[in-house]
N, C-alpha and C positions, 0 to 999 in steps of 0.2 A: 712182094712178100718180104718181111722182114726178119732176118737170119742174127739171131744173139747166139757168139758163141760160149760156151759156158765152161771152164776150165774143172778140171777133175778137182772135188771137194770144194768149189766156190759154193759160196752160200747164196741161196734161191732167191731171198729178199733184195742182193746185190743185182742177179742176173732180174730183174725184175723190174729193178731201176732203172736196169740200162735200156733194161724193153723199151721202158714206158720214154726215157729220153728221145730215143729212135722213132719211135712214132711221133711224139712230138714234133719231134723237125721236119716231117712230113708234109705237115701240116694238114693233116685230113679232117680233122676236127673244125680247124679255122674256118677250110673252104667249107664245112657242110653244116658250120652256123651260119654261113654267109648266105646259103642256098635257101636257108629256109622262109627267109623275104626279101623281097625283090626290092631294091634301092635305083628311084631314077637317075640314070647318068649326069646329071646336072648335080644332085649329091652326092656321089662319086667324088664327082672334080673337086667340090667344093672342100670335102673331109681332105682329100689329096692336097688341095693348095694348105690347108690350115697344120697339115703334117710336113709340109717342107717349110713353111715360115718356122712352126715349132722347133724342127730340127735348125734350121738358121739363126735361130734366134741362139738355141743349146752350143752352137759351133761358134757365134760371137762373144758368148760368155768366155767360152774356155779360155778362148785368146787374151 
């Protein structure tokens, strides 16, 4: 469960934000688009390796 605590006279649209942040990081959304088709493991892997080259490639630039 997710507890926002809301400070006496903070404005509802704030606390609202903070909500929707917290869930976010959750990530329940993520996994329950992920559920909803099934991906063979072999694509998996393959999104996985093209997302660490990506990121290796962004960590060579910076340097």
């Amino acid at each position: 469960m997710i507890i926002v605590p809301v400070k006496e006279g903070e404005n509802i649209e704030r606390a609202l934000k903070k909500f929707k942040r917290k869930f976010e990081k959750t990530g329940v959304i993520k996994e329950l688009r992920a559920r909803q088709q099934f991906d063979k493991p072999s694509v998996k892997k393959r999104l996985k390796m093209e997302h660490a080259v990506y990121v290796q490639h962004m960590r060579d630039e910076e340097e």
